[in-house]
C-alpha positions in Angstrom: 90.3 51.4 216.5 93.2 53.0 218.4 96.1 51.3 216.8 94.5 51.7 213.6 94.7 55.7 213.5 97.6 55.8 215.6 99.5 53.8 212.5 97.8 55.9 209.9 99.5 59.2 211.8 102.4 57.5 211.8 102.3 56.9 207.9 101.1 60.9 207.7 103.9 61.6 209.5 106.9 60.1 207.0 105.1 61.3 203.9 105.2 65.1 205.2 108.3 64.2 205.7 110.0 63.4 203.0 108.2 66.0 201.5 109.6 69.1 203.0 110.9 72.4 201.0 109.4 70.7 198.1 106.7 73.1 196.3 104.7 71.8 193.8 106.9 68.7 192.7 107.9 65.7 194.5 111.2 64.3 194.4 110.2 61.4 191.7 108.3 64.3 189.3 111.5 66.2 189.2 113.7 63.3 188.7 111.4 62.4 185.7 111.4 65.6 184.7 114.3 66.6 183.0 114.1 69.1 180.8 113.2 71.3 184.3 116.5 70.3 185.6 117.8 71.3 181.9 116.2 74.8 182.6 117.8 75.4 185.6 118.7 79.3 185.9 117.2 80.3 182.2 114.4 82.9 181.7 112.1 81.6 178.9 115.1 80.4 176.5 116.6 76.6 176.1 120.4 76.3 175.7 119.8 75.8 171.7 118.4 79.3 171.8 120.8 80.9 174.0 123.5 79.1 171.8 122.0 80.7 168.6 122.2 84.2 170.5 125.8 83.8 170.8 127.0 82.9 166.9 124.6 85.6 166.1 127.0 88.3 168.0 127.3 91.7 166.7 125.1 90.7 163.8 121.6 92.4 163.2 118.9 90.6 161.7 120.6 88.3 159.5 122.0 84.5 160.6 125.6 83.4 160.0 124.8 81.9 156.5 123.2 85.0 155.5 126.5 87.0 156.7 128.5 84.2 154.9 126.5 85.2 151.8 127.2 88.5 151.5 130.8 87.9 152.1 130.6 85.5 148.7 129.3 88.7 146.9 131.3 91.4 147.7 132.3 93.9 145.0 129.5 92.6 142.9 126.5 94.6 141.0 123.7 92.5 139.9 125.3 89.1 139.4 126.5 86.4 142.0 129.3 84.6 141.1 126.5 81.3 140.7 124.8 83.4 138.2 128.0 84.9 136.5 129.2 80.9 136.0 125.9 79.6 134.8 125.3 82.2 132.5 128.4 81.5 129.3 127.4 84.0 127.5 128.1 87.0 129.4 131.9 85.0 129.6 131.8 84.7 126.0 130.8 88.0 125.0 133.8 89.4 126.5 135.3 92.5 125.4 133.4 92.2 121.7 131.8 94.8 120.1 131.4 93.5 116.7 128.4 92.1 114.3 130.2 88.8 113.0 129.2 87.4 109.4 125.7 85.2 109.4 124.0 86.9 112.8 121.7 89.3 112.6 121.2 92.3 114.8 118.0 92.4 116.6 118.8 95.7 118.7 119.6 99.2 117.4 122.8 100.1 118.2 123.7 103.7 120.0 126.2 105.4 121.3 130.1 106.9 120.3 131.4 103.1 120.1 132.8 101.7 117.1 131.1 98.8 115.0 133.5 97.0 113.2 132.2 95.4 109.8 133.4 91.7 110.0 133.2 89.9 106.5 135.4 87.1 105.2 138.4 88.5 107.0 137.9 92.3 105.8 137.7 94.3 109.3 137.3 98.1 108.0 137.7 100.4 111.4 138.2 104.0 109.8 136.1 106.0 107.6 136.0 109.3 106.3 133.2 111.0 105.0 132.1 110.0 101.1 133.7 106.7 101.2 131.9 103.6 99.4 132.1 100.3 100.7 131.4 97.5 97.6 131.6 93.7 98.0 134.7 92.2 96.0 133.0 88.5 97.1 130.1 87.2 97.8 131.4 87.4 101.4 134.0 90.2 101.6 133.8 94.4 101.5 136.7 96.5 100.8 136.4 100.6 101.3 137.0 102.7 98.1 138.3 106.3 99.5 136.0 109.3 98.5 137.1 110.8 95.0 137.6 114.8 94.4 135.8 117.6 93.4 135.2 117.4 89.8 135.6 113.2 89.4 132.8 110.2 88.3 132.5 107.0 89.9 132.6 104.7 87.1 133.5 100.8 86.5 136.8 99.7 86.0 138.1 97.8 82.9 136.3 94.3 83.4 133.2 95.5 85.7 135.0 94.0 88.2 135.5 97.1 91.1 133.9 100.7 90.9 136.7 103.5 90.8 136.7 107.2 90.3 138.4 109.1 87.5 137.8 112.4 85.7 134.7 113.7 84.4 135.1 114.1 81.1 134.4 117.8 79.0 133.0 115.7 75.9 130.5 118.0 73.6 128.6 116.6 70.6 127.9 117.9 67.3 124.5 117.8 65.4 124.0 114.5 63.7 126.9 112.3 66.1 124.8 109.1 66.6 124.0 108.8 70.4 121.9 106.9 72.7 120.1 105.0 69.9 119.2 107.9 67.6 121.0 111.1 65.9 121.1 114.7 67.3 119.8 117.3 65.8 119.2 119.9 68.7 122.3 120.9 70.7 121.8 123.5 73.9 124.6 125.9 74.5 126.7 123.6 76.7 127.3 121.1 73.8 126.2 118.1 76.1 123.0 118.0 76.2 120.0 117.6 73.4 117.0 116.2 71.4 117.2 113.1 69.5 115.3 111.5 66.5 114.9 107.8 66.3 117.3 107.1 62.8 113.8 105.5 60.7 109.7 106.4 61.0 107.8 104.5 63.5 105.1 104.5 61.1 104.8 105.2 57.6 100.4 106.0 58.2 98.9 106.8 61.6 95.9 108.7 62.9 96.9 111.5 65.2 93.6 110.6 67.7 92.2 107.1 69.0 88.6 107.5 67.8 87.6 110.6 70.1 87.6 114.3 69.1 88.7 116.0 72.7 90.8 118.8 73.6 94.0 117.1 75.3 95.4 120.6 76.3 98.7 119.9 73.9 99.4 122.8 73.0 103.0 123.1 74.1 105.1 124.5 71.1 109.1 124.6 71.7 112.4 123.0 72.9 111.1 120.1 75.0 107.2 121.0 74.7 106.3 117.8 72.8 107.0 115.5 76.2 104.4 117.8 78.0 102.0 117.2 74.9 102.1 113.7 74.6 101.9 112.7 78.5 98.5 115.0 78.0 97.8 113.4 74.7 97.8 109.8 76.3 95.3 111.2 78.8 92.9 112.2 76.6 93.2 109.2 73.9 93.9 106.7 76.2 96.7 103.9 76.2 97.2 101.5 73.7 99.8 99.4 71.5 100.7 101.1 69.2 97.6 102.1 67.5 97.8 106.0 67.3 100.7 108.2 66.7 101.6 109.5 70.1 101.2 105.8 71.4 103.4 104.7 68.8 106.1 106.9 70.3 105.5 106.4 73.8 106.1 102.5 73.5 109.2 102.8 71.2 112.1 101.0 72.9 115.3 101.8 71.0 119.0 101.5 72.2 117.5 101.1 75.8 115.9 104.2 75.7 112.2 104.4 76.5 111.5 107.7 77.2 110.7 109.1 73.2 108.0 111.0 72.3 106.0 113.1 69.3 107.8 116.1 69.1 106.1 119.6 68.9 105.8 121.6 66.0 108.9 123.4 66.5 110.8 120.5 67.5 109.2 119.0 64.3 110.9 121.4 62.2 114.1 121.6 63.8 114.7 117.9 62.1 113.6 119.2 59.1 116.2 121.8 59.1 119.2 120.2 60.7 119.0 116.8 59.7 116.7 116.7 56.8 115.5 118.3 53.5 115.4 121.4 54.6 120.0 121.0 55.0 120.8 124.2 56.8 123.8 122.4 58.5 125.0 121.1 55.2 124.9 117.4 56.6 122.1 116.9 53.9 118.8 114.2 55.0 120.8 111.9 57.2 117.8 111.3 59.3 116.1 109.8 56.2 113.1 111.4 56.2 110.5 110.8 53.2 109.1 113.4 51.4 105.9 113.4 53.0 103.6 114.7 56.2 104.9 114.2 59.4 102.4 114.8 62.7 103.9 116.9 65.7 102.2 116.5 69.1 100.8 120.5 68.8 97.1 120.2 68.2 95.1 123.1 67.3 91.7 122.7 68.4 89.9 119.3 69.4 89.7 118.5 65.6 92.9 119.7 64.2 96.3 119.2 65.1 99.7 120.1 63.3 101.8 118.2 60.8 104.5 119.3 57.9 105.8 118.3 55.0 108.9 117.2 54.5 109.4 117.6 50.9 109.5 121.5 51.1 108.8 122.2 54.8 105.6 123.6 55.2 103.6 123.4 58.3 99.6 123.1 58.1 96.9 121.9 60.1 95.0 118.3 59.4 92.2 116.7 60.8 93.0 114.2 63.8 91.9 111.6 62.2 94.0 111.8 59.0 95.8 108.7 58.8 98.5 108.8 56.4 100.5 111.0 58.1 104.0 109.5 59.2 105.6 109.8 62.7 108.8 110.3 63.8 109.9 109.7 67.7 112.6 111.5 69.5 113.5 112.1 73.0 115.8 114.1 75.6 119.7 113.3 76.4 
């Protein structure tokens, strides 16, 4: 009816009213809406953002605890102070350069720097060339100081400390008794030698171990019968004590083990200076019997050289004669 639409325009008319310069929002959806209100004047940032701007002033790309952080670490390389705390033994170690008693090293060490030698209190930091160090404990070194020209290191009275004094100029004579036997070869210095054991070894040996072979001894002279009897064991073999050679080689007298059957010439040379044949004068103070003595010189693969003692001659004799005597002697 009439009065109908004419109060429906009416109503219209308020609501456009109270509407006006509104666009998009009425008053009650921005009321409820606050965080537009909150936005008010802001291009696509919130206040918490624009704050964050602000502290972050003059920085670029870090925060203000990252800035903070690197304050903390200035003048540092490689360790924060967090890490230089935690880790004691980087404190510890300070200013130490030294391998203490009971550790052992694990890392070379290189360089100029000094090592110091700690050890039951003894802290050794000099050295000069040719000095020894020695243990006077079972937990202590000392440093002796290098000798001079001319001196031996040598044990003092006791064996208690090594020490250096002056070689001596000592010569021997032709029958002294020395290192567990009696001279009877001299070279031209006076000090050194041949030696023969002071009794026999045997009073009846072979000269071969069962096999007629050429062992290549044929060395004759001053020294010769070492070379022969190394080539004699080749050739015979090794055993205990069952031919002459082997007899010699396993002779341990005065702590000497290096004897051996002595060449022909060697042979004779304790004939002559220290037994019957008495062209020193010292007479037979080596003791020899008047009987055949085998030297380490063979002749052939059947024949190898012995002499007789009772007037000196020298003859061949089969290698498997066995009652010929031997007589050991070595080098000094």
């Amino acid at each position: 009816s009439s009065e109908t639409n004419a109060t429906t325009i009416a109503n219209n008319t308020t609501a456009i009213a109270l509407n006006t310069a509104k666009v998009g929002y009425t008053e009650a959806l921005v009321s409820a809406n606050t965080d537009v209100v909150a936005n008010t004047a802001k291009d696509g940032i919130t206040t918490q953002q624009s704050d964050a701007i602000v502290a972050n002033t003059a920085k670029e790309g870090i925060t203000a605890a990252q800035a903070s952080a690197i304050t903390e670490n200035t003048v540092k390389v490689g360790y924060t102070e967090a890490l230089v705390s935690a880790n004691t033994d980087v404190v510890a170690n300070t200013a130490k350069i030294s391998m203490v008693l009971g550790t052992t090293a694990t890392t070379a060490l290189a360089g100029d720097t000094t090592v110091d030698i700690n050890a039951g209190g003894t802290n050794i930091t000099t050295y000069t060339q040719g000095d020894i160090l020695y243990a006077t404990s079972a937990t202590a070194l000392t440093k002796l100081p290098k000798g001079t020209a001319g001196q031996v290191l040598t044990m003092n009275t006791g064996a208690t400390a090594p020490e250096w004094v002056a070689a001596t100029t000592a010569t021997y004579a032709i029958g002294d008794t020395h290192q567990g036997g009696i001279i009877f070869y001299l070279d031209a210095s006076g000090k050194h030698g041949l030696i023969a054991a002071p009794s026999d070894q045997s009073t009846s040996a072979a000269w071969w171990n069962g096999s007629y072979v050429d062992t290549y001894a044929y060395g004759n002279g001053i020294g010769a019968g070492e070379g022969n009897s190394q080539g004699i064991r080749r050739w015979q073999g090794i055993c205990s004590s069952c031919y002459a050679n082997e007899l010699c080689q396993d002779l341990n007298l005065g702590g000497e083990t290096d004897w051996y059957l002595p060449s022909k010439y060697e042979l004779n040379l304790m004939y002559e200076n220290i037994g019957q044949g008495n062209a020193l004068g010292l007479g037979n103070i080596g003791n020899f019997a008047n009987n055949y003595y085998w030297s380490s010189t063979e002749i052939d693969n059947f024949d190898a050289w012995d002499q007789y003692f009772s007037n000196g001659s020298q003859s061949s004799n089969n290698k498997n004669y066995a009652f010929s005597r031997v007589r050991a002697v070595r080098a000094f």
